[in-house]
C-alpha positions as CSV (number, residue, x, y, z in Angstrom):
1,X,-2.5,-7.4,18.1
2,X,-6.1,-7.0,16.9
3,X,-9.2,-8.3,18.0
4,X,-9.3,-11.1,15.6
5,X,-5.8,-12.3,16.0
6,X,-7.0,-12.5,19.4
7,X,-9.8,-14.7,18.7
8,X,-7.7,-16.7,16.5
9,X,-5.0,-17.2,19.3
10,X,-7.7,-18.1,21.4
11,X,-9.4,-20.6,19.0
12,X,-6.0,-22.0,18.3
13,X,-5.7,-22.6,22.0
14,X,-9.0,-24.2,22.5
15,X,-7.8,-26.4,19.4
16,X,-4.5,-27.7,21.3
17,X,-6.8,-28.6,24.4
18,X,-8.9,-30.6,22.6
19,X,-5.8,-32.2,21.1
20,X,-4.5,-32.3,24.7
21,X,-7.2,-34.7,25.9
22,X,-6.7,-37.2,23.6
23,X,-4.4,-40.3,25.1
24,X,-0.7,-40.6,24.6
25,X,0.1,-42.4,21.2
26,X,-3.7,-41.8,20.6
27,X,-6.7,-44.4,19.8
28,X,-5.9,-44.2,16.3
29,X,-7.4,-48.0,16.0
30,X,-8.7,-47.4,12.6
31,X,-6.4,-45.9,10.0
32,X,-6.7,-42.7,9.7
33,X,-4.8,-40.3,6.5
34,X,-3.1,-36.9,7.1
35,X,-2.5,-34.4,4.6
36,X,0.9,-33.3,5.0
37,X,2.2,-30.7,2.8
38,X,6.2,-30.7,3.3
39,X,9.5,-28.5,2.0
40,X,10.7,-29.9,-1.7
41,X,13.8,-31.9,-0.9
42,X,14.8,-35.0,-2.4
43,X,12.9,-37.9,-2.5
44,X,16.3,-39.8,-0.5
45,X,15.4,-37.4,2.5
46,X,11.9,-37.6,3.1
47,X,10.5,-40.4,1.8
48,X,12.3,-42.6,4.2
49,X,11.2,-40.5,7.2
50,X,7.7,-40.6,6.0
51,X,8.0,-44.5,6.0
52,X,9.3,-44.7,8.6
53,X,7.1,-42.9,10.8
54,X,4.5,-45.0,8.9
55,X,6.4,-48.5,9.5
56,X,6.4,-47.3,13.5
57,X,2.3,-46.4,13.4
58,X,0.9,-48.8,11.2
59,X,-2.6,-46.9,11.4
60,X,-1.9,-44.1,9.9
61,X,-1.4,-42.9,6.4
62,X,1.1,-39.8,5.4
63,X,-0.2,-38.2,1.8
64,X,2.8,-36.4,1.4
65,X,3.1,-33.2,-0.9
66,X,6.0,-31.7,-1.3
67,X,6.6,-28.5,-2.8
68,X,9.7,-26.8,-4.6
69,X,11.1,-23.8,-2.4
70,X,9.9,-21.4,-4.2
71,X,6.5,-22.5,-4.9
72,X,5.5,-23.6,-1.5
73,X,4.5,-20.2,0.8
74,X,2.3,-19.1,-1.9
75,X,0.7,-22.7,-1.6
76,X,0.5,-22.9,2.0
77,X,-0.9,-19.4,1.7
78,X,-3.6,-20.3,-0.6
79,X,-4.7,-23.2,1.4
80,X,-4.3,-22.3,4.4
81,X,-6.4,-19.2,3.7
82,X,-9.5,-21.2,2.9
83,X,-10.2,-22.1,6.2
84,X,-10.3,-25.5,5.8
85,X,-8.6,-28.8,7.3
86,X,-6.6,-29.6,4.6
87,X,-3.3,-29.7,5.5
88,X,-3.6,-31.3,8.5
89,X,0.3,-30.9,8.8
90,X,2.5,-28.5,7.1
91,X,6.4,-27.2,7.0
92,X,6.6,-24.2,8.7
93,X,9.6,-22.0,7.7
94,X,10.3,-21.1,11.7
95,X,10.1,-16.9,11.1
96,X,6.8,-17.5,9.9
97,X,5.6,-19.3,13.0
98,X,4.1,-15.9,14.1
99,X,2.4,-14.5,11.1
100,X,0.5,-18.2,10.4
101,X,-0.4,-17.9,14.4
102,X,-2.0,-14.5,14.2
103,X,-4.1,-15.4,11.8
104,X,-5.5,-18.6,13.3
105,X,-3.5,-21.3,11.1
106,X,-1.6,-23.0,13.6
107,X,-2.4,-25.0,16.2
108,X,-1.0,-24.4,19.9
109,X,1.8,-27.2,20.7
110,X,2.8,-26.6,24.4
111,X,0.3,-30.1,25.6
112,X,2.3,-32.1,23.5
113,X,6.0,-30.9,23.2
114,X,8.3,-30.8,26.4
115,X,10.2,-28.0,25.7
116,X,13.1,-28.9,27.6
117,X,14.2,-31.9,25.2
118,X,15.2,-28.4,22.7
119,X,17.6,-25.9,22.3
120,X,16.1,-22.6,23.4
121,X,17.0,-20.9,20.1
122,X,14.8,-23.7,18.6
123,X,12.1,-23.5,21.1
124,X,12.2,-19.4,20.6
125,X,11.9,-19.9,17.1
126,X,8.4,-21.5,17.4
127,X,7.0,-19.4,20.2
128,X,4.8,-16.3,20.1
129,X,3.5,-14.2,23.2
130,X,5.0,-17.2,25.3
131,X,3.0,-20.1,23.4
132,X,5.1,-22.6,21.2
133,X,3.0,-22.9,17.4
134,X,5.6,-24.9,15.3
135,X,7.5,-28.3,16.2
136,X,11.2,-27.4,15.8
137,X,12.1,-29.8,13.0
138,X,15.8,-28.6,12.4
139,X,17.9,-25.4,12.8
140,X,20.8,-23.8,10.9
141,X,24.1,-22.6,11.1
142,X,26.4,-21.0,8.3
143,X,30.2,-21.5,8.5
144,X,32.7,-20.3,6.0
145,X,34.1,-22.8,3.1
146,X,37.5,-22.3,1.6
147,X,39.2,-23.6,-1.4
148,X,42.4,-25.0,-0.1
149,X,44.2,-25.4,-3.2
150,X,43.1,-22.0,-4.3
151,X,44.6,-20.5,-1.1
152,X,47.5,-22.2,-1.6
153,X,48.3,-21.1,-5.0
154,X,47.6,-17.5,-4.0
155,X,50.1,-17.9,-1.1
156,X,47.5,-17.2,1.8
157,X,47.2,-18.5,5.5
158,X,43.7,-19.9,5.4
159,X,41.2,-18.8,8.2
160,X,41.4,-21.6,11.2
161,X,38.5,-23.2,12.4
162,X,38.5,-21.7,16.1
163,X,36.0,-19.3,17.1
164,X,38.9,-17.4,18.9
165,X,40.7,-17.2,15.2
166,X,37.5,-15.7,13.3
167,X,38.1,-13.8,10.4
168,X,36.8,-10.4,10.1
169,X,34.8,-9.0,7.1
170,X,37.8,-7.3,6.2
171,X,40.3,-10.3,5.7
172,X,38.1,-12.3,3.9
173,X,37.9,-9.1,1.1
174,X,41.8,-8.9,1.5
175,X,42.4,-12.3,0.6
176,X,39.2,-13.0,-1.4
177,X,41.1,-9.6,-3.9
178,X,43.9,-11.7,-4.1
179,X,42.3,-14.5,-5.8
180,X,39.1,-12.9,-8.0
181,X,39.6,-12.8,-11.7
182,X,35.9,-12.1,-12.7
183,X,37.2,-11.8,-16.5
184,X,38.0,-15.4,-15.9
185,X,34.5,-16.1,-14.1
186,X,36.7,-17.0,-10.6
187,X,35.6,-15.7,-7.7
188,X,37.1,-14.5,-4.2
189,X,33.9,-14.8,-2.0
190,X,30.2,-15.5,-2.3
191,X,27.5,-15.9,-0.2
192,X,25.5,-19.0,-0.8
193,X,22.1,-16.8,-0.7
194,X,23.0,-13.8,-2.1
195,X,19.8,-12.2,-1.7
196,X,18.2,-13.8,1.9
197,X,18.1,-12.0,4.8
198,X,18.7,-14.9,6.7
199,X,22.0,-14.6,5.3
200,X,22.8,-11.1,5.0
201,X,21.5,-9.5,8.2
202,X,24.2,-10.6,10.2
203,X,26.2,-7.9,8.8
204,X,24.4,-5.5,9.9
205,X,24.2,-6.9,13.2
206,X,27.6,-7.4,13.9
207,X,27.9,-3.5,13.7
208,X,24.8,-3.2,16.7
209,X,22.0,-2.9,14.2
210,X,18.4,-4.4,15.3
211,X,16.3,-5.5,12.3
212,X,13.1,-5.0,13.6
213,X,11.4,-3.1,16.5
214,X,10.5,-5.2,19.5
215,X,6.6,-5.8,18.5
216,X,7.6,-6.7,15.1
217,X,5.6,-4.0,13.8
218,X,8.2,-0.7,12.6
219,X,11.3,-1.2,10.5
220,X,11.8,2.6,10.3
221,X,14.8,3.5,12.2
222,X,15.6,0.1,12.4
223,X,16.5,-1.7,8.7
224,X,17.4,1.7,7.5
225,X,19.9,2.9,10.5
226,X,23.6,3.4,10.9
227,X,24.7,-0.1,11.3
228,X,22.6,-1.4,7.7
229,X,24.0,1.4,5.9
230,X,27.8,0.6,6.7
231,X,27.1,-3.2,6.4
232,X,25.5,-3.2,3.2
233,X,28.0,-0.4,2.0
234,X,30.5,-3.2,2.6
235,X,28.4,-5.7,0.8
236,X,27.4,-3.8,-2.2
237,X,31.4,-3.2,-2.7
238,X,31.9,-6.7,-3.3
239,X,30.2,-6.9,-6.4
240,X,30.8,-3.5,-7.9
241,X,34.7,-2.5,-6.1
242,X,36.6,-5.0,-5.2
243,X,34.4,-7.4,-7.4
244,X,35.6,-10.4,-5.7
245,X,32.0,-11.7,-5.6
246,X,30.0,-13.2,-8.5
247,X,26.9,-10.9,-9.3
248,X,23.1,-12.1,-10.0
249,X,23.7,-15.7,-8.3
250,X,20.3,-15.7,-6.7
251,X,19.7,-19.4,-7.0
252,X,20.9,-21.1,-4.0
253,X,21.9,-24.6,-6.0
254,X,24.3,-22.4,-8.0
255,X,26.7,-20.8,-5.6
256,X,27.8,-24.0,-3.6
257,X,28.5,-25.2,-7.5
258,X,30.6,-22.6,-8.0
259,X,32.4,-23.2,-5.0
260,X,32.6,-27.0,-5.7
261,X,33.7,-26.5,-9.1
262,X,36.8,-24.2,-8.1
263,X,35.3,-21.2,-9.4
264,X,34.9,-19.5,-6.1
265,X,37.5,-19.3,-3.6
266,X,35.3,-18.6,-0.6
267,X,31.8,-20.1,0.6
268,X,29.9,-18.3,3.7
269,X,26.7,-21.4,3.6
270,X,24.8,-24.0,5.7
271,X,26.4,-26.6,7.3
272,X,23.8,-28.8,5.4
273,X,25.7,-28.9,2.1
274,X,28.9,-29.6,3.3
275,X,27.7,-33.9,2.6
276,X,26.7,-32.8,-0.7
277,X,30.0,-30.7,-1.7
278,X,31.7,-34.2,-0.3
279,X,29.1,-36.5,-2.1
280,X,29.4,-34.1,-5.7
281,X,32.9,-33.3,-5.8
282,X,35.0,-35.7,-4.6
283,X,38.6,-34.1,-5.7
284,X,37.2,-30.8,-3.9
285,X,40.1,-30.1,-1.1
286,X,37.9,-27.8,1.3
287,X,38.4,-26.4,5.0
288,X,35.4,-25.0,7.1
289,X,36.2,-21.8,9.4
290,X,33.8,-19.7,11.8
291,X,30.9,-16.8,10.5
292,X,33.1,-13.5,9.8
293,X,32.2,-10.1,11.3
294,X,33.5,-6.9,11.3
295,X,36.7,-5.8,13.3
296,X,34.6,-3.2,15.0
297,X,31.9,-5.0,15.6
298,X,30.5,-8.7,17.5
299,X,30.2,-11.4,15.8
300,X,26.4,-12.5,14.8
301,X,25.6,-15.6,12.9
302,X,22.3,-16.6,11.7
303,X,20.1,-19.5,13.0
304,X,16.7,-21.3,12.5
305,X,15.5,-23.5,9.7
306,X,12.3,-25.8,9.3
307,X,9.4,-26.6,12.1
308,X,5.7,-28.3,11.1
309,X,2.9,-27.1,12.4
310,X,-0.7,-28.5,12.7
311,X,-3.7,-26.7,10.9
312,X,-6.0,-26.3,13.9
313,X,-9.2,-26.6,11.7
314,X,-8.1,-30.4,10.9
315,X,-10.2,-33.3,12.1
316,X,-7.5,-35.7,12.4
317,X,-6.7,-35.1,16.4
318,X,-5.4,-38.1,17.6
319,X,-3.3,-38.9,14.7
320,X,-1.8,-35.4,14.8
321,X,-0.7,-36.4,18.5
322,X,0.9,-39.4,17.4
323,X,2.5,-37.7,14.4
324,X,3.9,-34.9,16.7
325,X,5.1,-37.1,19.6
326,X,6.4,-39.4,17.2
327,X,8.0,-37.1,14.9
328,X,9.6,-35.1,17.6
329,X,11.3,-38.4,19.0
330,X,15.1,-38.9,20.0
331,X,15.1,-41.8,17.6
332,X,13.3,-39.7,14.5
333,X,15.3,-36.8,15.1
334,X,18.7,-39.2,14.8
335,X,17.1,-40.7,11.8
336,X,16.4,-37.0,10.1
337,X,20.0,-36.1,10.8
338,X,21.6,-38.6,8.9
339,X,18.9,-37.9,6.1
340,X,19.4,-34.4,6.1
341,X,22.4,-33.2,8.3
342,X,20.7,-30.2,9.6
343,X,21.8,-28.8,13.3
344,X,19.8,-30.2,15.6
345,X,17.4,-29.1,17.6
346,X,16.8,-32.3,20.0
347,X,19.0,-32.0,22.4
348,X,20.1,-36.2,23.1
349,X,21.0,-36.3,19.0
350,X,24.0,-34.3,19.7
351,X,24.7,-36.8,22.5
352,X,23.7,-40.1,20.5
353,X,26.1,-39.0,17.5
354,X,28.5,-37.8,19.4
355,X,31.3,-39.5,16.8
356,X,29.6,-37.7,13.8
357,X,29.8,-34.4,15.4
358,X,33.8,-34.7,16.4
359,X,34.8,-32.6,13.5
360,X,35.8,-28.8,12.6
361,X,31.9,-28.6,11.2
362,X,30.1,-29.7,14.1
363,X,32.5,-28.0,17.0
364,X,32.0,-24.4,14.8
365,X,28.4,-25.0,14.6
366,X,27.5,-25.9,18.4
367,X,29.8,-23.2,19.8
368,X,28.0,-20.7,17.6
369,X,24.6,-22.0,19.0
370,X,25.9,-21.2,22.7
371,X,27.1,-17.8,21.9
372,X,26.3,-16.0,18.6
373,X,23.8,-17.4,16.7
374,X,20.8,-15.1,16.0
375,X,17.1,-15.7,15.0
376,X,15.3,-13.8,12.2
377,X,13.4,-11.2,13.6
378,X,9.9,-12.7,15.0
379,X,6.7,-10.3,13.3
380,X,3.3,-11.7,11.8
381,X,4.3,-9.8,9.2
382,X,7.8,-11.7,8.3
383,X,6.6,-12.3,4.4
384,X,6.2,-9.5,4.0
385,X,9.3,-8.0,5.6
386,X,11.5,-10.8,4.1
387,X,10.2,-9.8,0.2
388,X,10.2,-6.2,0.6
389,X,14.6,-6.6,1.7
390,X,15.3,-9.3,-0.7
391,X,14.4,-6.9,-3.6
392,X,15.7,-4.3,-1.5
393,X,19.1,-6.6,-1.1
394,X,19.1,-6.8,-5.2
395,X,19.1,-3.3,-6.0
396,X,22.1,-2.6,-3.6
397,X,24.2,-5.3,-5.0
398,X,23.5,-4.1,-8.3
399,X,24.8,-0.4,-7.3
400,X,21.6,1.2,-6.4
401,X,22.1,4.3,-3.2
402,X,22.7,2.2,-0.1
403,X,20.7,4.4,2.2
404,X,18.1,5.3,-0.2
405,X,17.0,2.1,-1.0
406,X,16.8,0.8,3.0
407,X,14.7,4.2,3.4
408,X,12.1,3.1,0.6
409,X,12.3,-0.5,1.9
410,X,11.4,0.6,5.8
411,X,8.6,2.4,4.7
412,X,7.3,-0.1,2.5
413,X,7.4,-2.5,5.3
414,X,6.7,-0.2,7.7
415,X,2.9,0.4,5.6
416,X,2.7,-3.9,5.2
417,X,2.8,-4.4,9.2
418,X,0.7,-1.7,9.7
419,X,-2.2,-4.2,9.3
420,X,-1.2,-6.2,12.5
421,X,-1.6,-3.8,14.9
């Protein structure tokens, strides 16, 4: 790390004990405003918490921005690169946790946040050189959807939903071969982010290959190795072999349609749509089994989602604590699940809805937790790294050399991260 990532670690430190000081459920005896600039999802799930949390603290204000997915890290970095205190509050996509904290935009949380209430894989997510920056807001887990009807008329056993009964990479292309008629725009298998290495590294993985170096700072030798190759050999032959899988679906709200229209056999995605696939097709017949892998390999599924962080330049301290305390509650985090059914990451919700979790879903999604789930690799340079493969990602599926185009990708990164050390 440089000398003015240093600084800005320090700084943010000095911020938090300032926060620190301030009482529990601060002084906030006059109202006060935050900025809060928050992910773009809709109004049904986030205007409630926001009331809420203002109905529970009747002194402070929430100006709430929310920004589309694909607008809103060029935002945050625009604002957060003017140095100022506006945000006070803001989403933090939990792999960015580190880049925003070496560069002095994120506010050290350890004085307010009692780590053990988490999941580790939560608290990891938020935590650079042993210092947690972002509130762990919900995590993630992927299962895979199947079209029972489809299976059925294809004459195939459907995958089960124990973790001992995982299907390998390889029988989801057998049976996903069976079903495809791309002439006819149907579909054995897609991934519901096609192009995302939260969704695609896995692969890779489950063959032994490490993303990133340890420091977070070389992808040569690392994206470009053995295991990536084989992986995303195996991927790219979706689309152009076996074309079981639909090509160019790089908009995440258009896969799950496929899927829920009966256009696509097979779903690997979030355990977060499954109430929408419910909700928007009711006469969808669907089963949910465990993250493949590959026969040789482990299996590896992905993990982390959304955390907030606080803008350490803001002015607002004693709101901030009450917005973090309050926001991080038992009772908030039960009312954010059943806004947005996201896996947890407060331990006594999985406790508290204990009946909502006694499903096929839930049971795949908290074993995976204990045992295979995975975090995107930490670097301050994890923008960077994460546009650089998604192109990279692209090219493959559409047929481009495999080990060429991880080659060109690791050294592109490789010159990007350069400027951390």
């Amino acid at each position: 790390m440089n000398d003015l990532s240093r600084r800005r670690f320090v700084q943010g430190g000095l911020a938090a004990g300032a926060l620190a000081a301030v009482p529990p459920f601060a002084r906030a005896q006059q109202a006060t405003t935050l900025k809060v600039v928050w992910m773009g999802w809709p109004d049904n799930q986030v205007l409630p918490l926001m009331a809420e949390f203002e109905k529970r603290n009747p002194t402070i204000k929430l100006s709430v921005e929310r920004m589309p997915f694909s607008q809103l890290f060029q935002a945050l970095e625009v604002r957060l690169n003017a140095r100022t205190g506006d945000p006070d509050i803001f989403i933090v996509d939990s792999p960015l946790t580190a880049s925003y904290a070496a560069r002095g935009h994120l506010m050290e949380l350890d004085p307010l946040i009692d780590r053990n209430r988490f999941s580790a894989g939560a608290i990891a997510a938020g935590r650079v050189n042993g210092k947690l920056y972002s509130a762990p807001f919900g995590s993630s887990m992927q299962v895979l959807y199947y079209n029972k009807a489809m299976f059925k008329a294809a004459g195939i056993e459907p995958p089960a939903p124990e973790l001992a009964k995982r299907w390998t990479w390889e029988q989801v292309v057998e049976a996903a071969r069976k079903m495809a008629k791309p002439a006819e725009n149907t579909w054995g298998f897609t991934f519901e982010q096609q192009e995302r290495p939260y969704q695609l590294l896995p692969m890779g993985q489950s063959l032994g290959g490490i993303a990133l170096s340890d420091d977070g700072l070389k992808a040569t030798g690392y994206i470009d190795g053995p295991a990536f190759v084989e992986a995303f050999t195996f991927m790219q032959k979706m689309y152009t072999e076996w074309k079981i899988s639909p090509p160019g679906q790089f908009d995440t709200a258009l896969t799950p349609e496929l899927f829920g229209s009966g256009k696509c056999a097979m779903l690997l995605g979030g355990t977060f749509i499954y109430d929408t696939l419910k909700s928007k097709f009711p006469n969808l017949d669907f089963g949910v089994a465990p993250h493949p892998y590959f026969a040789k390999g482990k299996p590896v599924t992905p993990t982390g989602a959304w955390h907030f962080g606080v803008n350490p330049r803001s002015a607002q301290k004693a709101a901030i604590a009450v917005f973090v305390r309050d926001m991080l509650s038992d009772d908030m985090n039960v009312y954010w699940f059943k806004l947005r059914p996201y896996v947890p990451t407060v331990k006594a919700v999985w406790q508290r809805e204990a009946a909502t979790f006694n499903s096929d879903l839930w049971r795949i999604a908290q074993a995976e937790l204990d045992s295979t789930a995975l975090p995107r690799p930490a670097t301050p340079g994890f923008r960077e790294y994460e546009d650089i493969l998604r192109v990279a990602l692209r090219d493959m599926q559409a047929g481009g050399s495999v080990a060429q185009t991880l080659t060109g990708a690791a050294q592109k990164m490789d010159r990007e991260l350069a400027k951390y050390k």
